[in-house]
N, C-alpha and C positions, 0 to 999 in steps of 0.2 A: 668495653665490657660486653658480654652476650648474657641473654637471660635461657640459656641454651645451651649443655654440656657439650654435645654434638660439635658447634659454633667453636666453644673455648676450646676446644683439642684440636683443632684445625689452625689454630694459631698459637701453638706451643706444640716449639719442634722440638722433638727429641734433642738431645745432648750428651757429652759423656758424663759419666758419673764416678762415683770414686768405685776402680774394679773390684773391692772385695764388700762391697752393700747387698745385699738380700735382696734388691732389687733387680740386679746385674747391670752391666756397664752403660747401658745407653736409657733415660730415665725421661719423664718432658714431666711439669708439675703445672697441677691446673687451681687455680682457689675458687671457694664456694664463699660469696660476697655479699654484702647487702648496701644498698646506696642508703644515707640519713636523710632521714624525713626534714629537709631544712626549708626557709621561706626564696633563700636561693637559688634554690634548685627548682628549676623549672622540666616538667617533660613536655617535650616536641614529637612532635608526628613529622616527619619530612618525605615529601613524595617519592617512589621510589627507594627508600632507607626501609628494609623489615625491622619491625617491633623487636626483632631479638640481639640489636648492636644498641650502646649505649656509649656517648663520650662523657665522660666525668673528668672537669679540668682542673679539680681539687680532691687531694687524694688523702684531706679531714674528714672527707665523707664517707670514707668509702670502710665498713666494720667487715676483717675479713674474718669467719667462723671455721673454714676447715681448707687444709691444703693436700690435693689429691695426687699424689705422686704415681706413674704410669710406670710402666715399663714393657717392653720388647718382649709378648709373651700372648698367643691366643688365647689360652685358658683367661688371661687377666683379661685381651680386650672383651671376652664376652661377660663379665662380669660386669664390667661399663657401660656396656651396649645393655645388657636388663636392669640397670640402675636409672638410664633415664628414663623416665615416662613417654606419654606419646607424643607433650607438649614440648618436650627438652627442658624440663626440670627434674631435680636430681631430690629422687627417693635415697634413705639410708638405708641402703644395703650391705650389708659385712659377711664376706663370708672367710672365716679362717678359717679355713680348708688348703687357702693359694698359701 
């Protein structure tokens, strides 16, 4: 897991998709996540590891809230590109214009 949109789109490759979707044929989907506040879970600092990778080895933890399907399109990536902030967290932006 990344806590960094930028991060998760770099490891979710595009794919084909079914050709008649409003999205068009080649689509990559990213989710917007939250890890559970458990007494199991512990956060670690590892040197060299950036604060924005996360392993989660139990996937009871893991509450997914929204799933952001991409697609093959400049208009869409710049709409992605001003959804994250400067930190790589992801403001709700919509614009139904695309």
């Amino acid at each position: 897991m990344s806590s960094q949109l930028s991060v998760a789109i770099e490891f979710s490759p595009f794919g084909r998709g079914w050709n008649k979707s409003s999205l068009g044929k080649e689509i990559s989907c990213v989710v917007v996540a939250e890890v559970v506040r458990h007494p199991e879970i512990i956060a670690q600092n590892s040197n060299g590891v950036p604060n924005a990778y996360y392993v989660v080895t139990n996937d009871d933890m893991i509450n997914v809230s929204h799933i952001l399907c991409l697609h093959v399109n400049d208009k869409q990536t710049e709409v992605f590109n001003d959804a994250v902030t400067h930190d790589g967290d992801v403001r709700d932006k919509r614009d139904d214009s695309l």
